[in-house]
N, C-alpha and C positions, 0 to 999 in steps of 0.2 A: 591801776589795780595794785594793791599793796601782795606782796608775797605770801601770805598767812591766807589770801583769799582766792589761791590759785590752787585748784585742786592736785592734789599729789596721789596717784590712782599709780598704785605699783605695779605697772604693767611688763610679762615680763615676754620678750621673742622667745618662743620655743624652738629648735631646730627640728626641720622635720625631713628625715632623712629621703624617705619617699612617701607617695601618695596615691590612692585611686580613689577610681567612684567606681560602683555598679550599677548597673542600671538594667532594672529587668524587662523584659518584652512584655507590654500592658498587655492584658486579657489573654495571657498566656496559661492561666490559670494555675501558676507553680505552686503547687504543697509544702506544706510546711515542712516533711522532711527532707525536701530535698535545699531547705536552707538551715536546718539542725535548730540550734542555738541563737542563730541569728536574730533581730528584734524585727518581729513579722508585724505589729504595728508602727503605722506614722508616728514620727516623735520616742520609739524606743532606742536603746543604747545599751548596746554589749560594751561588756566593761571587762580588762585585766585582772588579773591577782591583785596590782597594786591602786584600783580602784580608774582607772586611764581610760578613757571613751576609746573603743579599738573597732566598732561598728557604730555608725550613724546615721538610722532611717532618717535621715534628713527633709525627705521629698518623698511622694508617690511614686515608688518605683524606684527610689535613688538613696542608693546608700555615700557614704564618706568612711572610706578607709584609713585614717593616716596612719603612718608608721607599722605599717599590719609584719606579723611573724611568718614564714617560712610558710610553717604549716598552713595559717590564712589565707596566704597570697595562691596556696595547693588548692584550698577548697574554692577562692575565687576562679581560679583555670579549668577549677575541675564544672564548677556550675557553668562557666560561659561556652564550654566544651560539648554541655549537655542542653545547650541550646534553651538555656534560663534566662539569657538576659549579654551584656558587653559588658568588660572590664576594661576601664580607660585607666592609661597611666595619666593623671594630672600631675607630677612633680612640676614647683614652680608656680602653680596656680593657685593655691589657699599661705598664706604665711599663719603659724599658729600662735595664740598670743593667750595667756595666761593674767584672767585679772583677780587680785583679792576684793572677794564679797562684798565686804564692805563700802570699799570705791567703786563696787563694779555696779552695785545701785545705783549709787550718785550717777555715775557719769553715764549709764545705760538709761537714765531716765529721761535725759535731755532730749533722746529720739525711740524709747521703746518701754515698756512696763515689764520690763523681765519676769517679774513674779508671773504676772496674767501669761505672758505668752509659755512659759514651764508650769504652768498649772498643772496640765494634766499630761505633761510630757518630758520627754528629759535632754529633748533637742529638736532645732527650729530653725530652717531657714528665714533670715532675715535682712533687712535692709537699715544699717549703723550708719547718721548722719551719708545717706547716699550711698553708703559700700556696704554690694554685696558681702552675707558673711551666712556662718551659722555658728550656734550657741549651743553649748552644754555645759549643765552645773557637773563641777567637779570640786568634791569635799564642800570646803570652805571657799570656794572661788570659784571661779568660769573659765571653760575654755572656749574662747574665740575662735574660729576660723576667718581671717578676712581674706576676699580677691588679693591675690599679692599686687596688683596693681595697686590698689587702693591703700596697703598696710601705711606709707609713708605719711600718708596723708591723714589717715587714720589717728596713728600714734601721733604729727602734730596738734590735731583739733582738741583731741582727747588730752592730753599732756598743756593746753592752754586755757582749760575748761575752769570760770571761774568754781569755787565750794560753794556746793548748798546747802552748807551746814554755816548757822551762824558764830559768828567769832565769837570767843567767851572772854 
């Protein structure tokens, strides 16, 4: 395999200082106010100022928090308090990985149709060449979450991925 046909997918490790999930008590029938702002459908995402996935209905019932503020981590305590649901700390279990757009088709093609699965959503539980993950488009690129277990393995597969674009 010549070097020009090895795909160069600018992937980059995000640090992610801490993490949860919440996870609410199915059929508990919790109201929208008492989740505010939060994204009360599958597949939505609360976002920062600076455009940063900071809530992620990921699953039925399950959100992904990384790196939440003060005040977030208040309103999570304050809902598991109210008997909404559990707040896990998962630090250590998702590694965050950042891809440009561009490469993140190519190399997200190999095992998933990113377009189809964000059609009508802005984030997804999914399964990347075997590793658990989940996906949201951010700007011009995507942020990954993978199993930290699996991140190593991940970045080599991915990082050895011939181009599917033809040489000029």
């Amino acid at each position: 395999m010549r070097a020009a046909d090895v795909l160069v997918a600018p992937v980059t490790e995000l640090p992610l200082e801490s993490c949860f999930e919440f996870v609410a008590y199915p059929g508990r029938g919790i109201s929208a106010s008492a989740f505010g702002a939060w994204p009360a459908g599958a597949g939505e995402t609360l976002r920062d100022a600076a455009g940063r996935p900071t809530v992620l209905h990921f699953a039925p019932d399950r959100w992904l928090v990384p790196a939440p503020s003060p005040s977030l981590i208040s309103h999570l305590i304050s809902l598991e308090r109210a008997g909404c649901g559990t707040l896990i700390d998962v630090d250590g279990k998702w590694q965050d990985l950042r891809i440009v757009a561009e490469h993140a088709q190519r190399m997200l093609a190999r095992t998933i149709d990113v377009e189809t699965v964000l059609a009508d959503r802005d984030c997804a539980a999914i399964r990347l060449f075997d590793c658990p993950a989940i996906v949201a488009r951010h700007e011009a690129a995507f942020n990954l979450w993978i199993a930290a277990s699996f991140a190593q393995s991940f970045l080599a597969v991915s990082s050895a991925m011939p181009n599917l674009e033809p040489s000029s």
